[in-house]
N, C-alpha and C positions, 0 to 999 in steps of 0.2 A: 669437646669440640661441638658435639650435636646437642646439649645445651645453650652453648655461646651463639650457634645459629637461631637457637629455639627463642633465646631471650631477643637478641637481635631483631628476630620478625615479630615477636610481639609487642615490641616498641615501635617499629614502624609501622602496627597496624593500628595501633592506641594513637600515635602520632597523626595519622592520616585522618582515622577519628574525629577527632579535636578541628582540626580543617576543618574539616567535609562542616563541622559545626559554625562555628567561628566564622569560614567565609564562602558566599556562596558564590563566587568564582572557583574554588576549589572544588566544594561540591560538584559542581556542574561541570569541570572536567573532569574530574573520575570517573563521573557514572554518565557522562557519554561514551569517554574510553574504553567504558567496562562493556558500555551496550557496544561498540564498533567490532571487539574484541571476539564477544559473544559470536557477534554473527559471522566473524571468519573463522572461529573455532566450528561453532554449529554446521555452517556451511559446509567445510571439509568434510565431517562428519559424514551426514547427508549425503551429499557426492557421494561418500561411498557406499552408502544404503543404497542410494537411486540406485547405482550401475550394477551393483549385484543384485536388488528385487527387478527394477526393470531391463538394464543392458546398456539403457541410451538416455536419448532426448526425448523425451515424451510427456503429454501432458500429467500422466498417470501418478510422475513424481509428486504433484503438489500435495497430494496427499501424506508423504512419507515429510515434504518440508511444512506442512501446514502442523503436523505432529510436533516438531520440533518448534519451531515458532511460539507455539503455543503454550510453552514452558515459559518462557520468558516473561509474563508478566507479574509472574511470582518474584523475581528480581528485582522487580522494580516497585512493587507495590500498585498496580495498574490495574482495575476492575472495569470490565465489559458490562454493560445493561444494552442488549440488544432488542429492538423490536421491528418486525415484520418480517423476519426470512421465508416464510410463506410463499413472499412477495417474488422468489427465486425459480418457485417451481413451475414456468413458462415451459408450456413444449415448445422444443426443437431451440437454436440457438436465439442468440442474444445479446446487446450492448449491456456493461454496465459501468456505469459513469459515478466517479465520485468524487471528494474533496478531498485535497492533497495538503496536510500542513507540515511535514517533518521527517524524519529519519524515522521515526518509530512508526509512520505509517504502516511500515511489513507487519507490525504484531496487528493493527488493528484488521486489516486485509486478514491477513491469515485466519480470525477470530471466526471470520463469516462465510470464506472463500469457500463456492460453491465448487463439487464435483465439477470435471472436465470443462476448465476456467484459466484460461492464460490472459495475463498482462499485457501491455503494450510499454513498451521502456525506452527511453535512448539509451541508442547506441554503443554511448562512453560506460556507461554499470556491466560491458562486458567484460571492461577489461579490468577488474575491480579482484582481484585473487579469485577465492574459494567463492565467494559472494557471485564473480560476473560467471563462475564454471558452475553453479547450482540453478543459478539465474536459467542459462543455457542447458540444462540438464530439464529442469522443472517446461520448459516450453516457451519461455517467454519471449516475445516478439518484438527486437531492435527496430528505430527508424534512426537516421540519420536529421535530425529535426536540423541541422544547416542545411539541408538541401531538400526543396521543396518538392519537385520532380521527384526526386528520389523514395520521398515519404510518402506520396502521393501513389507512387507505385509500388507501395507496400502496403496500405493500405485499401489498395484497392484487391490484391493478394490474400490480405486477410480476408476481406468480405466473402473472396471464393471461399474458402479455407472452412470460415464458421459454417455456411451453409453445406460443405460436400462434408464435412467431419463432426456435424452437428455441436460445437463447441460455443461455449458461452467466453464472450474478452472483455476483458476490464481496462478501463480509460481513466486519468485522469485529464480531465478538459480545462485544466486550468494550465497545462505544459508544466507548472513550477512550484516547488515547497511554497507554500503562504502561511506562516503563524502570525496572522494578524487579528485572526477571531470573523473576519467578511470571506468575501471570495475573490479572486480576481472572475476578470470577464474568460469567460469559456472560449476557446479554439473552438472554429466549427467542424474540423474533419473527421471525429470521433459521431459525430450527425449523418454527415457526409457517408460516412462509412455503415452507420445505422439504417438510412435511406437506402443507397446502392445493394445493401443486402437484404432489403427489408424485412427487419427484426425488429422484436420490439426496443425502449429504451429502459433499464431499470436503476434509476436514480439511489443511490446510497450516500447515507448523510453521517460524517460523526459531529460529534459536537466540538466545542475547541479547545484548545491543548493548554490554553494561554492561563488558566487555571494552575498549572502543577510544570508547564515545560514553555518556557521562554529564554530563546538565544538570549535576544536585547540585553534583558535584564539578568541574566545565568539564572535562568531558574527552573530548576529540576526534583519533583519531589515525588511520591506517590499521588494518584489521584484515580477519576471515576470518567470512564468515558460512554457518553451515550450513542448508541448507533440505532440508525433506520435505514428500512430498507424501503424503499414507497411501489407504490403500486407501478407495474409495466407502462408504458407509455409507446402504441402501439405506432408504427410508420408504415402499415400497407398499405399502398395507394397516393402514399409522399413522394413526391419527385424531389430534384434539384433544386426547385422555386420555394420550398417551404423550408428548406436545412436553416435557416435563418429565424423562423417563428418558433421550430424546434428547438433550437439551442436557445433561443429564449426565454420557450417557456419550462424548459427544466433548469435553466439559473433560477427563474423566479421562483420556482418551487422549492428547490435545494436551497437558496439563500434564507428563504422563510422557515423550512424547520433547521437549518444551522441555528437560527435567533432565537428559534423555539428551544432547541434541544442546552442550550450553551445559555439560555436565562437571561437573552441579551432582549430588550422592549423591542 
């Protein structure tokens, strides 16, 4: 019997093989399924590290999940070339704003993710299994993005928050997955929220995915990611009238080493 299983799975794994070759619509579902997998298996996991090293919710987890995270790109054949985390070591808190293209954005985050560093997420990745209870474990900060009032008064929450618990938050300013190799136009409240606490801004760029991971086309393969971390971009002394110049001019900056870093003219 425990041969007949044994041959059995090794025909469906010769079989699956063969796919994953032959077409890459298969490829590209398995080894997102494997990565979706991954992280409600690892997540559980986690959770239960957090609660027993820490107890709760606290920022202090991301450490224990940045560990974990971190394994993953050996799965997938995925290499990090980072340059500037230097660029992190800002006294006292801090905005940090970056570019958003995909599901696998966690491992690249996680690659770089500075000490005492929460997220900012909607609302709906709470409710997401083991993924939305590590999420909420690790620190990380819901808005309700349908409701503007709402988000508005969370973020303005957060601003206290960075300043009285000296905490660095990470943003995406684009609100949404982009795998299109540019950026979309940035949301200004992640400025907004930069300004009102007046911190500095510290711009983080990967390069783009469109190389080795593309919905469109199912294309999923091993590849090389470049990241930058650019210099602080200070706002004391910003009001309300320049959130506008600000967000600005960190797209133009961020969009020019995206072209740099991703070999686009």
């Amino acid at each position: 019997m425990e041969m007949g299983w044994l041959l059995w799975g090794t025909a469906v794994l010769l079989l699956l093989h063969v796919l994953m070759q032959l077409s890459p619509s298969v490829n590209f579902a398995l080894r997102v399924g494997f990565y979706c997998l991954m992280c409600l298996v690892a997540s559980a996991l986690a959770a239960v590290a957090c609660l027993l090293v820490n107890g709760g919710r606290t920022v202090k987890n991301m450490r224990i999940i940045r560990a974990v995270v971190r394994t993953f790109k050996y799965f997938f054949g995925l290499r990090f070339e980072v340059k500037g985390l230097e660029n992190f070591k800002v006294e006292g808190p801090a905005l940090i704003v970056s570019n958003h293209q995909s599901v696998l954005d966690m491992m690249g985050l996680m690659e770089i993710l500075p000490d005492n560093c929460v997220q900012v997420g909607k609302k709906e990745l709470m409710y997401m299994g083991s993924v939305g209870l590590i999420m909420y474990l690790g620190g990380v900060i819901f808005i309700n993005r349908k409701s503007t009032s709402s988000a508005k008064m969370v973020m303005s929450e957060v601003a206290k928050t960075m300043v009285a618990e000296n905490v660095k938050v990470w943003v995406y300013p684009e609100g949404t997955r982009n795998c299109t190799g540019d950026l979309l136009p940035f949301k200004k409240g992640a400025f907004h929220l930069a300004v009102q606490a007046q911190v500095p801004v510290i711009p983080v760029v990967y390069s783009s995915f469109t190389t080795f991971y593309n919905p469109k086309t199912k294309l999923f393969t091993s590849g090389k990611i470049k990241v930058e971390v650019l210099p602080p971009i200070e706002t004391k002394g910003l009001t309300s009238d320049d959130v506008t110049d600000l967000c600005d001019r960190c797209f133009s900056t961020m969009r020019e080493t995206l072209f740099k870093l991703s070999g686009h003219p």
